[in-house]
C-alpha positions in Angstrom: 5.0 9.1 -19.0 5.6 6.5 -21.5 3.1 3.7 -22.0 5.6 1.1 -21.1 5.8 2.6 -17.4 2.0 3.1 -17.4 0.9 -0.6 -17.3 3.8 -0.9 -14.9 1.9 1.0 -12.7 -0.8 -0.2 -13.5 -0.1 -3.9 -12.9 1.8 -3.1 -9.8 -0.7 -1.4 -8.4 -3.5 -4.3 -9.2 -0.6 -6.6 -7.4 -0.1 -4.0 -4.4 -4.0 -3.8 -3.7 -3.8 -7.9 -3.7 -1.4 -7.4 -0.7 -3.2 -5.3 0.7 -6.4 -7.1 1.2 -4.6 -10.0 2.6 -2.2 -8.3 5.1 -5.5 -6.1 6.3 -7.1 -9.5 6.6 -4.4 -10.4 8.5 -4.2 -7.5 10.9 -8.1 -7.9 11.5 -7.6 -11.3 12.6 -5.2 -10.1 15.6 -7.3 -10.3 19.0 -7.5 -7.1 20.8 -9.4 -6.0 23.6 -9.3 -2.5 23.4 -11.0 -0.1 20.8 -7.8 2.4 21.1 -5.0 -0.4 20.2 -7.0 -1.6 17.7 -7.3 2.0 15.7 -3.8 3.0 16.9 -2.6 -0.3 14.8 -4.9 0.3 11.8 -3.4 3.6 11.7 0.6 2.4 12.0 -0.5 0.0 9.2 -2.3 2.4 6.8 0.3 4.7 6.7 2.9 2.2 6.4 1.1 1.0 3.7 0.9 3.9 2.0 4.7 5.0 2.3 5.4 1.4 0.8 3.1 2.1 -1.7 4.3 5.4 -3.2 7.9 4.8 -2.2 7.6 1.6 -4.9 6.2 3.5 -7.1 8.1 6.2 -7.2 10.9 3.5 -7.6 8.7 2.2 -10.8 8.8 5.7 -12.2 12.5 6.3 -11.9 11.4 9.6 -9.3 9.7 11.8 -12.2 6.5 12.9 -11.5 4.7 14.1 -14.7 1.0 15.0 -15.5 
């Protein structure tokens, strides 16, 4: 991977988790009177979350995956 893609990923990644913090802080500010809705949403959202996240980055890295 070059080093031009690395702090690509990098920064996006700085900018994701940014997002990320406020959109949780938004779902935790969404009344709800059951335990079970509450963890069936913070599931939906963490996994959408982290199909976002790799899909975009595996948009950053043009779909190579090196070591």
């Amino acid at each position: 991977m070059s080093l031009d893609v690395q702090f690509k990923v990098i920064f996006y990644s700085f900018l994701y988790g940014m997002f990320y913090i406020y959109t949780y802080n938004l779902l935790r500010k969404i009344p709800s009177k059951s335990k079970l809705v509450l963890i069936i949403f913070e599931c939906i959202f963490c996994f959408s979350h982290l199909g976002l996240f790799y899909y975009l980055l595996y948009l950053i890295n043009k779909g190579i995956i090196t070591a």
